[in-house]
C-alpha positions as CSV (number, residue, x, y, z in Angstrom):
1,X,-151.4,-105.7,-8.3
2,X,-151.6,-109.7,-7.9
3,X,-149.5,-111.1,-4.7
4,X,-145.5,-112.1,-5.6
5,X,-144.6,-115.3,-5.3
6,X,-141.6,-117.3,-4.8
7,X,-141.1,-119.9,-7.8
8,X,-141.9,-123.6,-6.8
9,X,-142.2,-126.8,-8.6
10,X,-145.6,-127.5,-7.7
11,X,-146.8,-124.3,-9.2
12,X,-145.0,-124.9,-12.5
13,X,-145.5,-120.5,-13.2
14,X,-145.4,-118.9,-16.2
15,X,-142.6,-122.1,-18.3
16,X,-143.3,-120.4,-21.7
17,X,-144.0,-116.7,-20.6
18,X,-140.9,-117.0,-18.2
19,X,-138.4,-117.8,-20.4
20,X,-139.1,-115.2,-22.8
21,X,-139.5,-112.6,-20.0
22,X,-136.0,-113.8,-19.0
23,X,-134.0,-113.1,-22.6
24,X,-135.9,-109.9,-23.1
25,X,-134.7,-109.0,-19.8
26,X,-130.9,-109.9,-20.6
27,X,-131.3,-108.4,-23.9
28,X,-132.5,-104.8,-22.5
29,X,-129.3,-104.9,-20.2
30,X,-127.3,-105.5,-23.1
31,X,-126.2,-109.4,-22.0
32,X,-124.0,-111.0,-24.6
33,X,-124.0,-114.6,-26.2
34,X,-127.3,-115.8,-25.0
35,X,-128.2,-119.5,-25.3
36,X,-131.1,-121.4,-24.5
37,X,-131.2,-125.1,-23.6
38,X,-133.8,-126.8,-23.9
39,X,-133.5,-130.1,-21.6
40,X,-137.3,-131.5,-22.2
41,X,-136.0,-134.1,-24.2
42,X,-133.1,-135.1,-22.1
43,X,-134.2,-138.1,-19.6
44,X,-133.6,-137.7,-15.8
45,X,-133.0,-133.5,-15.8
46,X,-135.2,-131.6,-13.4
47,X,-135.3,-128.7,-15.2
48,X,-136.9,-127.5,-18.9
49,X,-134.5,-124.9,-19.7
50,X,-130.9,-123.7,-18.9
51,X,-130.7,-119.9,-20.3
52,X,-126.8,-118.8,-20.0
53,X,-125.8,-115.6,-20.5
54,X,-122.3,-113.5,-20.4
55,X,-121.8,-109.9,-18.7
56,X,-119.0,-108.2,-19.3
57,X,-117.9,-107.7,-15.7
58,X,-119.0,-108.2,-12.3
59,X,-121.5,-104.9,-12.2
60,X,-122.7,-106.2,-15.7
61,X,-123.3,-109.6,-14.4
62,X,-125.0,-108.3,-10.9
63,X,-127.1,-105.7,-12.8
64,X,-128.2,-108.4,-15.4
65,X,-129.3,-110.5,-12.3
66,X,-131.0,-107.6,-11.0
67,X,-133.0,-106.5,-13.9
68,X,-134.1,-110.3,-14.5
69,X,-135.6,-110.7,-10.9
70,X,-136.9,-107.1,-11.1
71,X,-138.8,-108.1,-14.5
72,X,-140.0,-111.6,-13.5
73,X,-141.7,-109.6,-10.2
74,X,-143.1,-107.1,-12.3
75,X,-144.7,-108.9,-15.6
76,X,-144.9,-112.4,-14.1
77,X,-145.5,-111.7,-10.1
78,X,-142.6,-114.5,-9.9
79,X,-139.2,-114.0,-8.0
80,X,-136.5,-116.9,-8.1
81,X,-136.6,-119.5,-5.7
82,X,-132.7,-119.3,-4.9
83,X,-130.1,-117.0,-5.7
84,X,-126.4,-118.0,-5.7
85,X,-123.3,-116.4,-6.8
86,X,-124.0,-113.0,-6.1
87,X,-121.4,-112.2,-3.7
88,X,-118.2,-112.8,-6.2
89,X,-120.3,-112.3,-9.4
90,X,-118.5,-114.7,-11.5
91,X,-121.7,-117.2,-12.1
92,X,-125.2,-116.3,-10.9
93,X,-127.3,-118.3,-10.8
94,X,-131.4,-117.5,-10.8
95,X,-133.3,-120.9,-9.9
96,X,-136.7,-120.6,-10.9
97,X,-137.4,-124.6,-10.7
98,X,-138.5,-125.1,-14.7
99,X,-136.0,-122.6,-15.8
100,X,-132.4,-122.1,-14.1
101,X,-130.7,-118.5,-15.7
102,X,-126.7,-118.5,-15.4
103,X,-125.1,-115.4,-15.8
104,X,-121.5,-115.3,-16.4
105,X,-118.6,-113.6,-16.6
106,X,-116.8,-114.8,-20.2
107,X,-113.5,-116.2,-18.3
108,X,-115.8,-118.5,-16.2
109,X,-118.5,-119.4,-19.3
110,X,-115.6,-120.8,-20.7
111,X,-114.2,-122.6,-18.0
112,X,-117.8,-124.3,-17.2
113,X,-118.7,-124.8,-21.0
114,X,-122.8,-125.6,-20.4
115,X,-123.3,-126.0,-23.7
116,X,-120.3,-128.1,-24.4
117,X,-121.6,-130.4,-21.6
118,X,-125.3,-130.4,-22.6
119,X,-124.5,-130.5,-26.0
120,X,-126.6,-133.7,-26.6
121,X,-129.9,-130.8,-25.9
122,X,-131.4,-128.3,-28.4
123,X,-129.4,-125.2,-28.1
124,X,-131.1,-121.7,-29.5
125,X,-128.4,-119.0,-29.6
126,X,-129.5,-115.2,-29.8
């Protein structure tokens, strides 16, 4: 098995594979309203893509987190480079440099509204 490492910029791992590793991840764990947001057109954004997801509850959104760090190690030998949110489980966030994966619970999706405010990027929802 190849060595794990820690997602960095300079490395720029697995942008296409990634993301699709991501959804299919959220999608076996049963995460609800995905969206993708693709920010390669949008000028002076550090990141490529913005997948947003809701769980249903604070276990749902700490076992989607889970499952999406446990799949990136496995298939793409790639763990996120920074973790936040876990503690109240209301927005985690996975920061994998190219890619940033917010899981929400749907009160707090709908107070942040990421799509509302990068609404000006292509949006894919599953």
């Amino acid at each position: 098995m190849g060595k794990i490492k820690v997602a960095t910029k300079k490395d720029n791992l697995f942008q296409g594979d990634l993301s699709e590793l991501v959804v299919q991840a959220l999608l076996e764990k049963k995460g609800e309203d995905i969206a993708i947001i693709d920010l390669t057109k949008i000028n002076h954004v550090y990141f490529d893509k913005f997948i947003v997801c809701t769980g249903t509850s604070k276990t749902h959104v700490e076992t989607l987190c889970d499952y999406v760090q446990e799949v990136t190690k496995r298939e793409a030998g790639v763990l996120p480079a920074f973790v936040e949110g876990i503690t109240n489980g209301e927005w985690v966030l996975l920061d994998y440099f190219d890619i940033i994966v917010h899981i929400f619970q749907p009160e707090a999706r709908e107070f942040y509204q990421l799509e509302k405010l990068w609404s000006d990027a292509d949006i894919k929802h599953l």
